[in-house]
C-alpha positions as CSV (number, residue, x, y, z in Angstrom):
1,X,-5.8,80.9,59.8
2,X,-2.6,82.2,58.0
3,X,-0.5,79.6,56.9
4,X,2.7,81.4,58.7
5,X,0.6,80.5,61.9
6,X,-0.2,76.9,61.0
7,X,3.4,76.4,60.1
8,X,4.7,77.9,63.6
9,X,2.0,75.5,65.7
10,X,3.5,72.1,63.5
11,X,7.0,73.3,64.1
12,X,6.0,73.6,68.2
13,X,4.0,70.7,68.1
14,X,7.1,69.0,66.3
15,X,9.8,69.9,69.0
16,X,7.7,69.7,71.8
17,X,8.2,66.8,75.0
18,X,8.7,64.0,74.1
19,X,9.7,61.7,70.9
20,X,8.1,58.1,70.2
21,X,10.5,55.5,68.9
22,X,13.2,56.8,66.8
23,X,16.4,56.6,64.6
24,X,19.3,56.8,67.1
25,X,21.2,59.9,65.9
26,X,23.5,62.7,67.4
27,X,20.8,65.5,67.6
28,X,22.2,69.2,68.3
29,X,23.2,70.1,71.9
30,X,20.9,73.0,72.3
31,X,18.0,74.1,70.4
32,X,16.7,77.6,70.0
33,X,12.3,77.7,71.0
34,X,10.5,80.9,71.1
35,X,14.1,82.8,71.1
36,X,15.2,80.9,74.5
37,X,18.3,78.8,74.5
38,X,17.4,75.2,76.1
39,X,19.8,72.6,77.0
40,X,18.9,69.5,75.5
41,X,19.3,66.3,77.5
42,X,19.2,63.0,75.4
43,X,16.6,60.1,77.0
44,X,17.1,56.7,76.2
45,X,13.7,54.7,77.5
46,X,12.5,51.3,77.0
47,X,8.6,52.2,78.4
48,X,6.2,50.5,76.8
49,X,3.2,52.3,75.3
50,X,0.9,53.3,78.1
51,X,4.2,54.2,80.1
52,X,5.2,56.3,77.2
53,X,1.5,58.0,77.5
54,X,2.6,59.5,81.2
55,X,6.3,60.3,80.0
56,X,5.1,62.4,77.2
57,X,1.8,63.7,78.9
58,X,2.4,64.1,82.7
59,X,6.2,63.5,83.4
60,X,8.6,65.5,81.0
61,X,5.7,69.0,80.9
62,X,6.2,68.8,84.5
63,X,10.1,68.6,84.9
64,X,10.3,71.0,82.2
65,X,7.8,73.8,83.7
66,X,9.8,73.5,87.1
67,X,13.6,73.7,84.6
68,X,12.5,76.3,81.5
69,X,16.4,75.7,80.7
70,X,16.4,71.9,79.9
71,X,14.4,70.4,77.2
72,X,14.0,66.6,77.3
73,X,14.3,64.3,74.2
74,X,13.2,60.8,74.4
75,X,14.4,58.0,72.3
76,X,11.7,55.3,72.8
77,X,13.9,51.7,72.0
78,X,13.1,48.1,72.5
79,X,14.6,46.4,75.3
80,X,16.4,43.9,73.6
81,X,20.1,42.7,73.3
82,X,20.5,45.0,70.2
83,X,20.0,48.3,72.1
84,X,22.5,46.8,75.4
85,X,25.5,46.1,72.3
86,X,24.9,49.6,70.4
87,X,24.6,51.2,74.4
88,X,28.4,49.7,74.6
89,X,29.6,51.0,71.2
90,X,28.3,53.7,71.1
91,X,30.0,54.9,74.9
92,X,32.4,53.6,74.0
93,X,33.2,56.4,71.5
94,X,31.5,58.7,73.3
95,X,28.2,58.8,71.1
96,X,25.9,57.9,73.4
97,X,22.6,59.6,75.2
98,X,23.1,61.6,78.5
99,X,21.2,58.9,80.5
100,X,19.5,55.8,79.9
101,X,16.6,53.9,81.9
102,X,18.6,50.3,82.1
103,X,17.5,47.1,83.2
104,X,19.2,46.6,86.3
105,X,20.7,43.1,84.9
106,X,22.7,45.4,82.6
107,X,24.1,47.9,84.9
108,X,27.1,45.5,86.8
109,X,28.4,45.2,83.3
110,X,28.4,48.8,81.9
111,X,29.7,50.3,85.4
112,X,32.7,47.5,85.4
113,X,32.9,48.4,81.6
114,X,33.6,52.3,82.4
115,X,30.7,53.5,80.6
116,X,28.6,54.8,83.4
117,X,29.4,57.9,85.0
118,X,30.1,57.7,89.1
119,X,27.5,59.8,90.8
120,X,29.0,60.0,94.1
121,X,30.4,63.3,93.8
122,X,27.3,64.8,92.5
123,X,25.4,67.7,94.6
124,X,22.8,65.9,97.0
125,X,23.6,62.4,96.1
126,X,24.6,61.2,99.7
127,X,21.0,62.7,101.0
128,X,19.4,60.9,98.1
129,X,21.2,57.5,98.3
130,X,19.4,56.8,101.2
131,X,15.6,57.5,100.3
132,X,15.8,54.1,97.8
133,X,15.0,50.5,98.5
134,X,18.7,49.3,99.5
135,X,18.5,46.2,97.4
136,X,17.6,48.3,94.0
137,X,20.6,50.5,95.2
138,X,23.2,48.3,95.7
139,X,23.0,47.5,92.2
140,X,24.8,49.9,90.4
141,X,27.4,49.8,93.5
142,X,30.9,49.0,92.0
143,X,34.3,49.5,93.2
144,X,33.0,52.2,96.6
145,X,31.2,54.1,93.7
146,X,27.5,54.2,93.0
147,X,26.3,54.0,88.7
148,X,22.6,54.5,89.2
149,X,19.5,55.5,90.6
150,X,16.9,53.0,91.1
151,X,13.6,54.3,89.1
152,X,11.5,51.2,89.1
153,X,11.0,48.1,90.4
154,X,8.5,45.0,90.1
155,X,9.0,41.1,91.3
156,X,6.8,38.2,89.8
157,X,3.9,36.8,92.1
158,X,2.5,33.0,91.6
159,X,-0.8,33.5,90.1
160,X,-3.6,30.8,90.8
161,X,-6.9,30.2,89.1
162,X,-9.4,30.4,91.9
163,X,-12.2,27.9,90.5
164,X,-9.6,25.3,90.7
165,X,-8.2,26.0,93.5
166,X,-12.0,25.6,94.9
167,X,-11.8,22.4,93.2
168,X,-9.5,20.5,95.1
169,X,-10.7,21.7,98.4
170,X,-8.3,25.5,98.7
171,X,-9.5,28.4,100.0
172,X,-5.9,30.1,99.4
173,X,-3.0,28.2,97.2
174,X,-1.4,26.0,99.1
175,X,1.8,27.0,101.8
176,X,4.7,25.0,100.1
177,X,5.9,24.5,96.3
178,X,5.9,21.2,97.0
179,X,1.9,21.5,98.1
180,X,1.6,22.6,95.2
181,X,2.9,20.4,92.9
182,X,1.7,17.5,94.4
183,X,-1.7,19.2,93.9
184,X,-0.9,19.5,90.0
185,X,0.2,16.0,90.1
186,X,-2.8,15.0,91.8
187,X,-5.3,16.8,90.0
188,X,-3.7,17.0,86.6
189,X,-3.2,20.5,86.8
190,X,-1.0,22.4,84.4
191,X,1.7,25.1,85.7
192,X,2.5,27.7,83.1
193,X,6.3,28.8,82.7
194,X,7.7,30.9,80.4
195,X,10.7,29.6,79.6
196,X,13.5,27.9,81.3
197,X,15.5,31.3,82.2
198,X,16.5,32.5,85.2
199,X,13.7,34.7,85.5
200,X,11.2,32.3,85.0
201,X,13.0,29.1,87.0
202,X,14.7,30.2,89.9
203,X,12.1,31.8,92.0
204,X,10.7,27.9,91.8
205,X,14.1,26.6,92.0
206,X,14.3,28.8,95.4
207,X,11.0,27.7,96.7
208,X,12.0,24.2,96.4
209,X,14.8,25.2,99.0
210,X,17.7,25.6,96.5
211,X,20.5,28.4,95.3
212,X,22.1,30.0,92.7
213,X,25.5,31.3,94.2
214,X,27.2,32.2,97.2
215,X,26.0,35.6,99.5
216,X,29.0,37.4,97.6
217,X,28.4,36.6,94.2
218,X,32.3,34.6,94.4
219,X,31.1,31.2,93.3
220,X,28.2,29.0,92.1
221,X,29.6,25.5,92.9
222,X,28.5,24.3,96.4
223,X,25.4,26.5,95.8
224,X,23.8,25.7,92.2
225,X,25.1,22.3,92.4
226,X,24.5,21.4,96.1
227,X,22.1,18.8,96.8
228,X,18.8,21.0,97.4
229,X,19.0,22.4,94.3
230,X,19.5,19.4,92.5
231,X,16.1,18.2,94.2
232,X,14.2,20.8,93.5
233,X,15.4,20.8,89.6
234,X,14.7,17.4,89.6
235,X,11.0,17.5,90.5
236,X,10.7,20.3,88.3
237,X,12.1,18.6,85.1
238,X,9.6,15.1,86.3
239,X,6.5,17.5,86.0
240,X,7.6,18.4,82.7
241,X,7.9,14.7,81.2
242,X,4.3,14.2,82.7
243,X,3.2,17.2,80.8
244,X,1.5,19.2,83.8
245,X,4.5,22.1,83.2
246,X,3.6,23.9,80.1
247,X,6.8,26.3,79.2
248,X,5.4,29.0,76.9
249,X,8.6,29.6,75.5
250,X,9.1,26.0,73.9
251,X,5.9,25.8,72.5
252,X,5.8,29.5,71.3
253,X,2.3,29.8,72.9
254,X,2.7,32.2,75.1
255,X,-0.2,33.2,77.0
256,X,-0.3,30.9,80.2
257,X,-1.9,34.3,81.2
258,X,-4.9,33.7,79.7
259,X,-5.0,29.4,79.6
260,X,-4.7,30.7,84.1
261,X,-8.0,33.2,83.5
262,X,-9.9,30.6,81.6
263,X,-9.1,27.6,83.9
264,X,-7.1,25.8,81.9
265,X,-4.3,26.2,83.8
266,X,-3.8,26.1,87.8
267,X,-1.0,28.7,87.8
268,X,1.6,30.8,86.2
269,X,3.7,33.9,87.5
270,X,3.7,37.3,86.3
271,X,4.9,40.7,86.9
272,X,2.3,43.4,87.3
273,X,1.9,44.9,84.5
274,X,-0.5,42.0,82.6
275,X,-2.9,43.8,84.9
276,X,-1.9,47.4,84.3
277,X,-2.4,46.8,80.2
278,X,-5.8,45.5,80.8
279,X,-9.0,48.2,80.6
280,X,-10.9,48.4,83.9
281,X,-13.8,46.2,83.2
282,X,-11.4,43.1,82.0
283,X,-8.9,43.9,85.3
284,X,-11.9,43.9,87.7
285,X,-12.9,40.5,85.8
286,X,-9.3,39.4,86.0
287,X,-8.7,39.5,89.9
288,X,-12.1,37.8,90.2
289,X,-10.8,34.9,88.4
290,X,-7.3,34.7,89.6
291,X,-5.5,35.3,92.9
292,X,-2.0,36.6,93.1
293,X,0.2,35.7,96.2
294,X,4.2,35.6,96.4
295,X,6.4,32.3,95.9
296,X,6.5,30.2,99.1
297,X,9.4,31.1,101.1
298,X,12.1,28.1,100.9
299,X,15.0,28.3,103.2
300,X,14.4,32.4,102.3
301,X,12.8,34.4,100.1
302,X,12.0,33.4,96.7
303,X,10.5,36.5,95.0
304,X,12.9,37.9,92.3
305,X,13.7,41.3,91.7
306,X,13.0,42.9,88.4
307,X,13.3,46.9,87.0
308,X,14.8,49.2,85.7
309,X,17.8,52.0,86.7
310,X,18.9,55.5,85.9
311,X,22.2,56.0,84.5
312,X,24.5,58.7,83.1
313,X,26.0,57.8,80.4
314,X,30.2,58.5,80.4
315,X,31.0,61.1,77.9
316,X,27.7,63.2,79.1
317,X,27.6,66.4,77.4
318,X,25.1,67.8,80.2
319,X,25.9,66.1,83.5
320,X,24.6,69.1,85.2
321,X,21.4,68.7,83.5
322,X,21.2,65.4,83.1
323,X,21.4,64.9,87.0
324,X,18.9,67.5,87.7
325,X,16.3,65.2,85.5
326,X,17.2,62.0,87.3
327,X,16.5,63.2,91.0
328,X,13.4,64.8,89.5
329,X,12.5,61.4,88.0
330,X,13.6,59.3,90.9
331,X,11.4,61.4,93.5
332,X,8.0,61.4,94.7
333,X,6.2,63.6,92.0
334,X,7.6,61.9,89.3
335,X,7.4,58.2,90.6
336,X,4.0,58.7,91.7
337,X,2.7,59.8,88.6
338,X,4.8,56.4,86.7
339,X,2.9,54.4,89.2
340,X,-0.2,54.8,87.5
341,X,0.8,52.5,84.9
342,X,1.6,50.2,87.7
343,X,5.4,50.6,88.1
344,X,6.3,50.4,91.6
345,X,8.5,53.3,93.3
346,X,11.6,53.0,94.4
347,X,11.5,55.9,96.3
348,X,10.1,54.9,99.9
349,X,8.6,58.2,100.4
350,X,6.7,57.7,97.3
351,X,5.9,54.2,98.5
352,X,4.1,55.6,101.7
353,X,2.4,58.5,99.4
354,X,0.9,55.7,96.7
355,X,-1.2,53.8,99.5
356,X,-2.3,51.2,97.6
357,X,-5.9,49.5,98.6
358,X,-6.2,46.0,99.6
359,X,-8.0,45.5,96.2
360,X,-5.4,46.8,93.9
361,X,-4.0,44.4,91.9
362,X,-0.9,46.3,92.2
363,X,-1.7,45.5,96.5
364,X,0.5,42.0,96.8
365,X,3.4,43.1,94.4
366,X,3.8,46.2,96.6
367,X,3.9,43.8,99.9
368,X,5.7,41.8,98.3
369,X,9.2,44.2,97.5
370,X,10.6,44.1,100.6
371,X,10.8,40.8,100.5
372,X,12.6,39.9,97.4
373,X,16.0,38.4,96.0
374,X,18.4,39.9,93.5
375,X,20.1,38.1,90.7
376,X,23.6,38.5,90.9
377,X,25.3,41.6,90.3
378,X,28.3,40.6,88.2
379,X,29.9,42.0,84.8
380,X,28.9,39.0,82.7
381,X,25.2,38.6,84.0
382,X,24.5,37.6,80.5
383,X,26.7,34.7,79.6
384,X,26.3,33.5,83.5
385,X,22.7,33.4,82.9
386,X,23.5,31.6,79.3
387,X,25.0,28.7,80.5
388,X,22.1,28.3,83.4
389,X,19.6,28.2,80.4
390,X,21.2,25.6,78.8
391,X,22.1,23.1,81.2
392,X,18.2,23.4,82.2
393,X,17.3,22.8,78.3
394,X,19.1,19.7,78.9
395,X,17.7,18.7,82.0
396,X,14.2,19.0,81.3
397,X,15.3,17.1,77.3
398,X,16.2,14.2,79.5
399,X,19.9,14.8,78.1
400,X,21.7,15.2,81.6
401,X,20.5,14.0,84.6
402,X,19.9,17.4,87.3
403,X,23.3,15.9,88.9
404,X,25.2,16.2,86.1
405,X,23.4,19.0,84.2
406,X,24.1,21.3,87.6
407,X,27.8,20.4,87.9
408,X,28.7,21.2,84.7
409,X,26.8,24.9,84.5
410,X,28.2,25.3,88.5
411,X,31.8,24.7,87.1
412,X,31.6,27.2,83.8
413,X,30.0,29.8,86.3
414,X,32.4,29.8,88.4
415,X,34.9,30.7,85.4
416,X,33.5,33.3,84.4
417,X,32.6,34.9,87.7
418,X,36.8,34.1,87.8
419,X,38.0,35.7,84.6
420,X,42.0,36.2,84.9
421,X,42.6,39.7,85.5
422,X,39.0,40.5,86.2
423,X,37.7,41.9,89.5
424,X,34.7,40.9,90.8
425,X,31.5,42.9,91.6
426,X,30.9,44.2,94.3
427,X,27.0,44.2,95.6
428,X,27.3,46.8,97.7
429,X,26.9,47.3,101.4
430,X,23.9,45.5,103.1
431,X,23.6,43.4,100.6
């Protein structure tokens, strides 16, 4: 083959779809392929690797055949603190990508920040607000303007070991948390948490019967401080001291995953996607071992919301373009095709179209969305869920009683959700 030829298929190969993980630079606006200008639009994306398969493979070819004008380039980045503080610098200035997929924690703080751009006024957006999951929605809602699209979500399920649950007598886990941490206590049984965040506490804090904050996100004392909470925190932090809650985090062992597949652990809670990383064989194996069901209900739902959003960065330098890629990637085609790595839509169309079997591991997180709770939509998310981490660290040390420990965290969140000069999130309507 000539080597003029050779060099022309590297160069396509080179430019082509997608990029894997990559320096963050300012790459050139538009780049010249086969003698046709294409607008490039910059992708930030924290997918992980299999998700990055279907992005490069199945996703971006197919937005790109239906738009020959746009040309995608992915920036493939950890999700991490570093990527949220060089997300605000770089805004900030006016340096940053055309849209990023966020975690939805993040987006309260970069719409009350100004660096998101409103979509509101954008052609179509009023006919597409309303094809989302309304809780995934309302989070990029600030201020009567709306920041994002909701592109994925996922909640955490209680996972049980089935053999033991045999054991003691269960044909299903048992109704109540507190069933089931009696049974633990009973049977020496070990419960597998991650860590003592709000993502790994609160859905057991909430099955317990307690609360985080008020329905408007104003206040946490009352709430995170009231008496149920304290009760369920407190029987929490007593299985700890008898050693039948492991928290993966602490120990830095962290796979109560597997300690749940081999029996060595009654339970732990995970998102989907320990099942989606698995090959077929091992899944099949998996759900034979384990059974996946949501968190009790307490005084309401206790499943918590996870994912991730689509936003447009202020400072764009192809809104046009860069809008046209997130309603592609926010509809049914391109959802569906994401939902083979087990990422579940937020598109309710594309909910209807997936029709997941009974025997899906995906099956019970899909159920399991529409009854789910959201972790408060404020601008300081971060340092809110800061000081709940820490006051638990002390709890569960034995260095503050659950009274004390609670009063304390429920009086600094209340400063900060109270910042002089501040105005608060709103969570949107139907919230």
């Amino acid at each position: 083959m000539p080597i003029r030829w050779i060099t022309l298929i590297l160069i396509l190969l080179l430019t082509a779809g997608c990029e894997g993980t990559s320096v963050i630079s300012n790459p050139e606006s538009v780049q010249t392929l086969r003698g046709n200008d294409k607008t490039v639009v910059i992708f930030w994306h924290t997918y992980n690797d299999r998700e990055t398969r279907l992005l490069m493979q199945e996703m971006i070819p197919a937005f790109e055949k239906g738009h020959p004008d746009i040309r995608i380039k992915c920036i493939n980045l950890a999700n991490n603190n570093e990527l949220k503080y060089s997300l605000i610098a770089r805004a900030s200035s006016g340096r940053g990508p055309d849209i990023v997929r966020m975690d939805i924690t993040w987006v309260p703080e970069f719409s009350h920040k100004g660096l998101l751009e409103p979509l509101n006024a954008l052609p179509g957006f009023n006919e597409l607000k309303d094809a989302f999951h309304q809780k995934a929605m309302n989070v990029g809602h600030y201020n009567d303007r709306y920041y994002s699209l909701p592109l994925n979500l996922y909640t955490k399920l209680t996972i049980f070991n089935r053999e033991l649950l045999a054991r003691a007598g269960y044909s299903k886990p048992p109704d109540t948390m507190d069933e089931i941490l009696e049974l633990a206590r009973k049977r020496h049984y070990i419960i597998g948490l991650g860590g003592l965040e709000v993502w790994d506490t609160l859905p057991y804090v909430y099955s317990l019967g307690g609360s985080f904050m008020d329905a408007g996100f104003t206040r946490a004392s009352g709430f995170l401080n009231s008496d149920s909470t304290v009760r369920a925190v407190e029987k929490l932090a007593k299985l700890y001291k008898e050693k039948l809650i492991h928290l993966s985090a602490v120990t830095q062992n962290r796979d109560n995953w597997a300690r749940v597949r081999s029996g060595s652990m009654l339970l732990t809670d995970e998102a989907p996607w320990f099942f989606s990383l698995l090959k077929e064989s091992d899944k099949r194996q998996a759900l034979k071992q384990t059974l996946s069901v949501p968190f009790p209900r307490g005084n309401g739902t206790s499943s918590i919301i996870g994912g991730e959003n689509l936003v447009m960065m202020k400072g764009s330098r192809h809104p046009a373009e860069a809008w046209a890629f997130m309603k592609w990637m926010t509809g049914v085609e391109g959802q569906l095709i994401m939902a083979k790595a087990g990422l579940i839509p937020t598109n309710k169309e594309a909910v209807k179209a997936l029709n997941v079997s009974r025997e899906s591991y995906l099956y019970p997180y899909a159920q399991a969305v529409d009854d789910i709770f959201l972790r408060p939509p404020v601008k300081n998310w971060s340092q809110v869920g800061e000081v709940y981490t820490v006051y638990l660290h002390q709890i569960f040390l034995g260095n503050l009683s659950a009274r004390e420990g609670l009063d304390r965290a429920a009086g600094e969140i209340d400063r900060l959700l109270e910042e002089e000069g501040e105005p608060r999130h709103s969570a949107g309507p139907g919230s």
